[in-house]
C-alpha positions as a Markdown table, in Angstrom:
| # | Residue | x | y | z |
|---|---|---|---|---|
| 1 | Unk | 0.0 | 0.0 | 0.0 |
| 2 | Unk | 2.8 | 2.3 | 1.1 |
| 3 | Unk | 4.1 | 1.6 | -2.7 |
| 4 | Unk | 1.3 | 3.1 | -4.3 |
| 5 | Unk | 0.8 | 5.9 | -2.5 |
| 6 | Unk | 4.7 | 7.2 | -3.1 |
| 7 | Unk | 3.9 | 6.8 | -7.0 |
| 8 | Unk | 0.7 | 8.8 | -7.0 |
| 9 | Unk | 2.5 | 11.2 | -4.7 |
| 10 | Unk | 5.6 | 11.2 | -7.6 |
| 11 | Unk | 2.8 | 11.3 | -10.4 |
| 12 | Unk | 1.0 | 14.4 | -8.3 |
| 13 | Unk | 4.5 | 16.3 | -8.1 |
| 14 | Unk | 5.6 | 15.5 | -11.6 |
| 15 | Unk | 2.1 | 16.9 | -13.0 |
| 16 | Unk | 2.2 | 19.9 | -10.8 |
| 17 | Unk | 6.2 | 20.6 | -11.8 |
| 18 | Unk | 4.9 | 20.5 | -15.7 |
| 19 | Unk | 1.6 | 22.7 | -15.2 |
| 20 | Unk | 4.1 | 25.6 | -13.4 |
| 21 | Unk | 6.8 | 25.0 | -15.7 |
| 22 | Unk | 4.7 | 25.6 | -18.4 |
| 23 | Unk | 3.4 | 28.6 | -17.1 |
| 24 | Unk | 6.6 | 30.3 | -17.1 |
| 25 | Unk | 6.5 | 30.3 | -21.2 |
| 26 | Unk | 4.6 | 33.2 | -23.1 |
| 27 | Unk | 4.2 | 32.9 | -26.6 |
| 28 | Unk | 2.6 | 35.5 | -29.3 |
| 29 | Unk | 1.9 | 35.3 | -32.9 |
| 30 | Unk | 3.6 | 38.3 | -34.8 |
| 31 | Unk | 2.3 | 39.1 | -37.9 |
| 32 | Unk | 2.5 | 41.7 | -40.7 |
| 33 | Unk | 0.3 | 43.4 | -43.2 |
| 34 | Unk | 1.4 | 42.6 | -45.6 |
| 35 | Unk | 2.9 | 39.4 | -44.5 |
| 36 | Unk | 6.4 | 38.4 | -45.8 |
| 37 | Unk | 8.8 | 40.6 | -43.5 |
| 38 | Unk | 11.2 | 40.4 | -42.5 |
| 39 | Unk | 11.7 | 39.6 | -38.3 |
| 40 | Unk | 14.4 | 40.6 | -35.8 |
| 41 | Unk | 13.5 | 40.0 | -32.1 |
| 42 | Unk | 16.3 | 41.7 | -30.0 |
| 43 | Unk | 18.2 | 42.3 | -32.9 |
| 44 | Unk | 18.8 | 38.8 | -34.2 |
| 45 | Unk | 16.7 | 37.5 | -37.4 |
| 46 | Unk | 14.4 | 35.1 | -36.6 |
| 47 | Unk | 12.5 | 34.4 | -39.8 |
| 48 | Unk | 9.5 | 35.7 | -41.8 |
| 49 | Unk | 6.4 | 36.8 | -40.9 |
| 50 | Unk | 3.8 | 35.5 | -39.8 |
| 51 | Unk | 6.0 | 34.3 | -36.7 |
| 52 | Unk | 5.4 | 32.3 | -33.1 |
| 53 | Unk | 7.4 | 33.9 | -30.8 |
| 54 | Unk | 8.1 | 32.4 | -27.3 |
| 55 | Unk | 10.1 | 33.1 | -24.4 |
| 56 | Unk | 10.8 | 32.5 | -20.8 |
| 57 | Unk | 11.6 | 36.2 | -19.9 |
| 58 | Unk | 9.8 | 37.5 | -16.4 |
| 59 | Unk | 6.8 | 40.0 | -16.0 |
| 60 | Unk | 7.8 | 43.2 | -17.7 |
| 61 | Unk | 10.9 | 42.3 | -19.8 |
| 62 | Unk | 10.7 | 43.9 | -23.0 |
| 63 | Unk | 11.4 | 42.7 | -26.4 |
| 64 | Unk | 12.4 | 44.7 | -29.1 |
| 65 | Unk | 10.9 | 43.7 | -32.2 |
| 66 | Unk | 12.2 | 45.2 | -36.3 |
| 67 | Unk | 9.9 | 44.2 | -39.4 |
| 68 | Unk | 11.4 | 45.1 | -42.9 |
| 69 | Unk | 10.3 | 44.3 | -45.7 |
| 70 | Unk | 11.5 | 45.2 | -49.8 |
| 71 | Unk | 9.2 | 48.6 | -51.0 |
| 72 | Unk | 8.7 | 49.5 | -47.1 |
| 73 | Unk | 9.8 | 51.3 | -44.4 |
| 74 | Unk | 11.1 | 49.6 | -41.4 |
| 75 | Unk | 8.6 | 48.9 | -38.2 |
| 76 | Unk | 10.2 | 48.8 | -34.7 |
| 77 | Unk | 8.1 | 48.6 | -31.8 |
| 78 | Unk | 8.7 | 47.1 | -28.5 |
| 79 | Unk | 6.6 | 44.4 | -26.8 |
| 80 | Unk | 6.5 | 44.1 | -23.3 |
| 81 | Unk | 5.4 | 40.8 | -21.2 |
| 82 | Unk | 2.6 | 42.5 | -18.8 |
| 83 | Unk | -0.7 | 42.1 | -21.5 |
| 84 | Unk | -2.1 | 39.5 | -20.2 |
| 85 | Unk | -2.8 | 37.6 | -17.0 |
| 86 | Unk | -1.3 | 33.6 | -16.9 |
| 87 | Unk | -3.8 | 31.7 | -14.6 |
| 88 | Unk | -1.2 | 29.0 | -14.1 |
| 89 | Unk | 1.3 | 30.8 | -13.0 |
| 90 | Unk | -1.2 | 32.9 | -10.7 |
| 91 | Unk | -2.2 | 29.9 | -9.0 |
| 92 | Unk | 1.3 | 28.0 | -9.0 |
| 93 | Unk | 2.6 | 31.4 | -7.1 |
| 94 | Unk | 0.1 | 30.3 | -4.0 |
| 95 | Unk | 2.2 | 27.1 | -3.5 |
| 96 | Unk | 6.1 | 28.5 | -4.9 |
| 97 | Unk | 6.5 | 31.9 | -4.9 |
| 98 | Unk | 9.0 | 32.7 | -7.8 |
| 99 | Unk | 6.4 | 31.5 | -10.2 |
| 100 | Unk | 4.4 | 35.0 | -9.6 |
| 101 | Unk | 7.1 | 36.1 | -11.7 |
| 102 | Unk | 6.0 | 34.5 | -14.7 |
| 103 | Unk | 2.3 | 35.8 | -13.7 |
| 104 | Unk | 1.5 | 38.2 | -17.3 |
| 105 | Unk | 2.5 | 37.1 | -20.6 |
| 106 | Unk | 2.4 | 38.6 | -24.1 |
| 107 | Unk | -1.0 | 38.9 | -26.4 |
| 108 | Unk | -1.8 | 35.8 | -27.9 |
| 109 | Unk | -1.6 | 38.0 | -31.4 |
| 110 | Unk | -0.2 | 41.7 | -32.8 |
| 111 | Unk | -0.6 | 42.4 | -36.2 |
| 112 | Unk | 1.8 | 45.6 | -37.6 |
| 113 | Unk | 0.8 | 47.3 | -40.8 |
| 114 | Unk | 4.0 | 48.4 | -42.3 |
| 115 | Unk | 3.6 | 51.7 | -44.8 |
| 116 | Unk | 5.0 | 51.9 | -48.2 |
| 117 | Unk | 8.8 | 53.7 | -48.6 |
| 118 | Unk | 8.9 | 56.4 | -50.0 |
């Protein structure tokens, strides 16, 4: 009896360890109108967009983020991690308190209209 009851205690923990891990990560879908540019996220190219960006950075870390494209001008904006609350990491923070830390993430989804060059 003692046997089982260390394994569901070892499945409990494991379970809880993922669901606060996983609230640590914020991800947000970066695209462009229209689509196709160019995308550096704190200065190192990444791809094109449309783009899934994730990271692991804390409540209000900022993340600078350059879209260029042939024929337009170049888009810079920053994005910050305090849009949106994370209910997982809300409640993991009631049991280990560095997950508050991870409380906000990004928007799911920013779109950036980028204007024609001159």
């Amino acid at each position: 009896m003692k046997k089982q009851t260390l394994s569901s205690k070892i499945l409990v923990g494991l379970m809880a360890a993922t669901i606060f891990l996983s609230s640590c990560v914020s991800t947000t879908l970066i695209q462009s109108v229209p689509s196709g540019a160019k995308i550096y996220i704190d200065g190192e190219t990444v791809g094109t967009t449309p783009h899934t960006h994730s990271d692991k950075k804390i409540i209000f870390s900022s993340t600078s983020v350059v879209l260029e494209k042939e024929g337009y001008e170049p888009f810079a904006t920053t994005v910050t991690r305090n849009e949106e609350p994370n209910v997982g990491a809300i409640i993991g923070g009631f049991f280990i308190w560095p997950i508050w830390l991870w409380a906000l993430d990004y928007k799911p989804m920013r779109t950036y209209e980028l204007r024609p060059a001159e």
